[in-house]
C-alpha positions in Angstrom: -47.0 -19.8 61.3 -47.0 -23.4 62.7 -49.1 -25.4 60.2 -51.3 -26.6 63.4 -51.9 -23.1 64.0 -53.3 -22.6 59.6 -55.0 -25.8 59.7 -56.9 -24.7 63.2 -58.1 -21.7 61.9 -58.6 -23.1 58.4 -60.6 -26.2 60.0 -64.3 -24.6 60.3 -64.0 -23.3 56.2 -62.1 -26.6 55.0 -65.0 -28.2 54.1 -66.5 -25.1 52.4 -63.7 -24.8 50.2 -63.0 -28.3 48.9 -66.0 -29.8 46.4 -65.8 -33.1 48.1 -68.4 -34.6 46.1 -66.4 -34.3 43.1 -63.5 -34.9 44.7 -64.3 -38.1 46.2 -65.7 -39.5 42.9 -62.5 -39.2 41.5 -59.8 -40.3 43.6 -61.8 -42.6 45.7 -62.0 -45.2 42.4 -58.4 -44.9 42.0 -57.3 -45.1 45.8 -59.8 -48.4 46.4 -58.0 -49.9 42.8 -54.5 -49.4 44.2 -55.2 -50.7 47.7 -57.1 -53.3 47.0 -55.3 -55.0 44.1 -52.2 -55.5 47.0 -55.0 -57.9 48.9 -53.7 -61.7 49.7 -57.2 -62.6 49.6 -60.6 -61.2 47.8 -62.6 -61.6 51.6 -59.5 -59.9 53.7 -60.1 -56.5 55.1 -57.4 -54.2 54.3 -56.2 -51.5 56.8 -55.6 -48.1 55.7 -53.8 -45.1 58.0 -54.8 -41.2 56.7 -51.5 -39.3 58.0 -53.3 -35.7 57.1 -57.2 -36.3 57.0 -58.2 -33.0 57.5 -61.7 -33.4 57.6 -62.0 -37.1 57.5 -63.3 -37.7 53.9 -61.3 -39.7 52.2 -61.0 -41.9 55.5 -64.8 -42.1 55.7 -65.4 -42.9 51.9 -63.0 -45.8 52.4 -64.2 -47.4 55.2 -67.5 -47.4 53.5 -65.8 -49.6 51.2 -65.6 -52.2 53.9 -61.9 -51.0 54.6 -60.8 -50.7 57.9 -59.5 -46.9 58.2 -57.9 -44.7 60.6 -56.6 -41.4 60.4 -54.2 -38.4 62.0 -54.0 -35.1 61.1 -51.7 -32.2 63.3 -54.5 -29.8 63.8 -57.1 -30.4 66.9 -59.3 -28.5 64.7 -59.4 -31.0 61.4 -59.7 -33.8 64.1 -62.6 -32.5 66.0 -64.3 -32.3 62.3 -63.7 -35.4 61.2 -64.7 -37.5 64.4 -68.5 -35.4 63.5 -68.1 -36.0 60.1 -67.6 -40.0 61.0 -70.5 -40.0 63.5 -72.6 -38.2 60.8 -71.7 -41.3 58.4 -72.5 -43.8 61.3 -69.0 -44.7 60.9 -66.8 -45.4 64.0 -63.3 -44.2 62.9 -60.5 -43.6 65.0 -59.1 -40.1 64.7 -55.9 -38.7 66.6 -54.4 -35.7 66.6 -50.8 -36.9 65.6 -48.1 -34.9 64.0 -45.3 -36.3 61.2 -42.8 -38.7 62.8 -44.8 -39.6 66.0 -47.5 -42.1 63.8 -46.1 -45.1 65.3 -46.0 -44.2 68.7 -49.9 -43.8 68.6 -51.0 -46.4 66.4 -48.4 -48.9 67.6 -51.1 -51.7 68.2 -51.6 -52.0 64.3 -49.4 -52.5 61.1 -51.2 -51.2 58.2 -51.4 -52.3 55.0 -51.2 -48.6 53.2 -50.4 -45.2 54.3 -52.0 -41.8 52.8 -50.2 -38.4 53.0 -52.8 -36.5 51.0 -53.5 -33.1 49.9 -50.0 -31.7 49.1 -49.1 -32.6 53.2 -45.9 -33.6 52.7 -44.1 -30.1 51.7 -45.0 -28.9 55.3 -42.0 -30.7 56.5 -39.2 -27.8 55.9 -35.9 -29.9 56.2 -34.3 -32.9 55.5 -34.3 -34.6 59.0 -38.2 -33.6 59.4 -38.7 -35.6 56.0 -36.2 -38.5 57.0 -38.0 -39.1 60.3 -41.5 -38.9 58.5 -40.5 -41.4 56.1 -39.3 -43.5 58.4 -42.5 -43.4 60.9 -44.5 -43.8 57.9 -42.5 -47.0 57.4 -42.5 -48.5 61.2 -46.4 -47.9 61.0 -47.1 -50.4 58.1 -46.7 -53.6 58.1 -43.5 -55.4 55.2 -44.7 -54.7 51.5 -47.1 -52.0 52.4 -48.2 -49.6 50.1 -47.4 -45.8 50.5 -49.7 -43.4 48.5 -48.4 -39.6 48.5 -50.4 -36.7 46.6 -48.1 -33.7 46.4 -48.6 -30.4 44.3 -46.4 -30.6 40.5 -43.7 -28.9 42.5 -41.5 -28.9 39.8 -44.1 -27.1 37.4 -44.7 -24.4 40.3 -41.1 -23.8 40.7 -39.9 -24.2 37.2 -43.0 -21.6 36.1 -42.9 -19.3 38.9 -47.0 -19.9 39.2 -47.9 -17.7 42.4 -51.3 -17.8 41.7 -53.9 -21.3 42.4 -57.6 -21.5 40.5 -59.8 -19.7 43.4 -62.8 -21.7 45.2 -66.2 -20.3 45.8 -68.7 -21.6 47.9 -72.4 -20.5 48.6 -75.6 -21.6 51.3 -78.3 -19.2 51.0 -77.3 -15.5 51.6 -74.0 -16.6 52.2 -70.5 -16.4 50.2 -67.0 -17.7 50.8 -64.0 -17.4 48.3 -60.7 -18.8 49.1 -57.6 -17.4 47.1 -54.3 -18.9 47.2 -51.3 -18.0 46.1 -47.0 -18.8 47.0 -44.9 -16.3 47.5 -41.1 -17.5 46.6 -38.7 -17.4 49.0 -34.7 -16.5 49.0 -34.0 -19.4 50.8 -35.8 -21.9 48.3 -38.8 -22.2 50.7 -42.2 -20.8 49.8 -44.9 -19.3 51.9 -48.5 -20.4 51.2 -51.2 -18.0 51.8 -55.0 -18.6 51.8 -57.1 -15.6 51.4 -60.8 -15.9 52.9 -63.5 -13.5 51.9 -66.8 -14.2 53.7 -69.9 -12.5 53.3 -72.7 -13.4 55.3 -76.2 -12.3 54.1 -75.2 -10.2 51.2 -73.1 -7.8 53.4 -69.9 -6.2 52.8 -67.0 -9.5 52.4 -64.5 -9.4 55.4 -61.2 -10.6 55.1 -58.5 -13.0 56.3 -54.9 -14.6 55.1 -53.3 -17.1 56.7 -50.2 -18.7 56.0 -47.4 -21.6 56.4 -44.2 -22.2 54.7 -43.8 -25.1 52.6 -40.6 -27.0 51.3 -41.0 -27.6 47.4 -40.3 -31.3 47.1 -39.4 -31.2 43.3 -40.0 -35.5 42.1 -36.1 -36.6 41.6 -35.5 -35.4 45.8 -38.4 -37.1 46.8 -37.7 -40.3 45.1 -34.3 -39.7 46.4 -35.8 -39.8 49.6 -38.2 -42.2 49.6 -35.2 -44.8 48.0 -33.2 -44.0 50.8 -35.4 -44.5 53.6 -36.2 -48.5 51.9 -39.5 -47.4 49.8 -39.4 -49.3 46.4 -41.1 -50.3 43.4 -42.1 -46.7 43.1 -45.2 -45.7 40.6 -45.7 -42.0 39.5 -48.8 -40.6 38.0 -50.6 -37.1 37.9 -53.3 -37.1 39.9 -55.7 -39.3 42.2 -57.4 -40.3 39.0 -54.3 -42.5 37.5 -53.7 -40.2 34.9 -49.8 -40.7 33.2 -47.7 -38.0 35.2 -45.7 -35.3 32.9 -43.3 -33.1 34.6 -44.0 -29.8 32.8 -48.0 -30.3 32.3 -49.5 -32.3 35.5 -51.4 -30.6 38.2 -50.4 -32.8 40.8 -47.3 -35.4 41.4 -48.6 -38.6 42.8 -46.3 -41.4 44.1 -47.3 -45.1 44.9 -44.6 -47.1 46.9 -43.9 -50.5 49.0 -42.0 -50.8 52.0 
């Protein structure tokens, strides 16, 4: 399945199935640390470009910040969600529906000073000239020494443990239930597919069910840095997570990388 295609049909639930208030009050500190400590001046406004927003949250708690933020995502869906999210912030964001490798064409006007590819985003890009263009665009879109922020999945503690299986999410309003399930299945050809599992019941009734799916290219850290070192990124930072905890290949959640162009 095209990842438009998941994310579109994923778009009305996304919001149900991530806890964004705890979310936000954890990698929102750490995002608005990292951004801002790279400002010239303590008054200058610093631009910030969301290359998968989804549903517009992280770009909304930034710019509440007094950051100037935009964001892209591939799915119409996500897009559509986060321009009403924005407008139910009173926030005037701009929002396009831009795919990997086509960011600077769009946003061409501006130079920014950081990028985000949140949200394990990234992997969807299944070969190497996909990933070499991406880099690349994300590079043309900011302006000399900005910062790049990437959140991936520990890839190399997914692949190295075999772990099909991701902690479920539940989510309740009234007589309502959701519960997502997700799980990889491991692919001959060193790809994975990633399947979401949606049971929904509405008003106590009987839970009806749906899977959908995408493939995903495990970007273990060394071929990322790789990568990223090749396209001109530098100075690069690892930790594990969007809390700036110290990253460790075998025990981190999540592999997060920090980089100037």
């Amino acid at each position: 399945m095209n990842p438009s295609n998941m994310y579109d049909q994923f778009g009305e639930n996304y919001d149900r199935f991530v806890n964004w208030e705890t979310r936000l009050a954890i990698e929102v500190p750490f995002l608005a640390s990292v951004i801002s400590s790279h400002k010239s001046t303590p008054s200058e406004i610093v631009s910030v470009l969301d290359t998968a927003c989804a549903t517009g949250h992280h770009a909304i708690a930034l710019a509440e910040l007094g950051l100037y933020v935009a964001g892209a995502d591939i799915s119409s869906e996500m897009i559509t969600i986060a321009r009403h999210n924005a407008k139910q912030a009173n926030l005037n964001i701009r929002f396009e529906q831009v795919e990997f490798g086509n960011l600077a064409d769009v946003f061409k006007e501006h130079a920014f000073d950081a990028v985000l590819c949140l949200g394990n985003s990234l992997p969807h890009l299944l070969n190497e000239n996909s990933l070499l263009n991406t880099l690349n665009d994300f590079a043309r879109v900011m302006r000399p020494g900005g910062l790049l922020i990437i959140q991936n999945q520990n890839l190399d503690k997914i692949m190295n443990n075999r772990t099909r299986w991701l902690d479920p999410q539940t989510f309740r309003e009234d007589d309502d239930t959701w519960i997502f399930s997700r799980f990889y299945d491991f692919q001959d050809d060193g790809l994975i597919n990633f399947n979401i599992v949606i049971l929904t019941s509405k008003a106590n009734r009987e839970f009806e069910q749906q899977v959908i799916s995408t493939q995903l290219w495990p970007m273990k850290k060394d071929l990322l840095e790789y990568y990223l070192i090749r396209t001109g990124f530098r100075e690069l930072e690892f930790y594990g997570d969007l809390s700036g905890s110290q990253f460790n290949l075998h025990e981190s959640s999540n592999h997060v990388i920090v980089a100037r162009n």
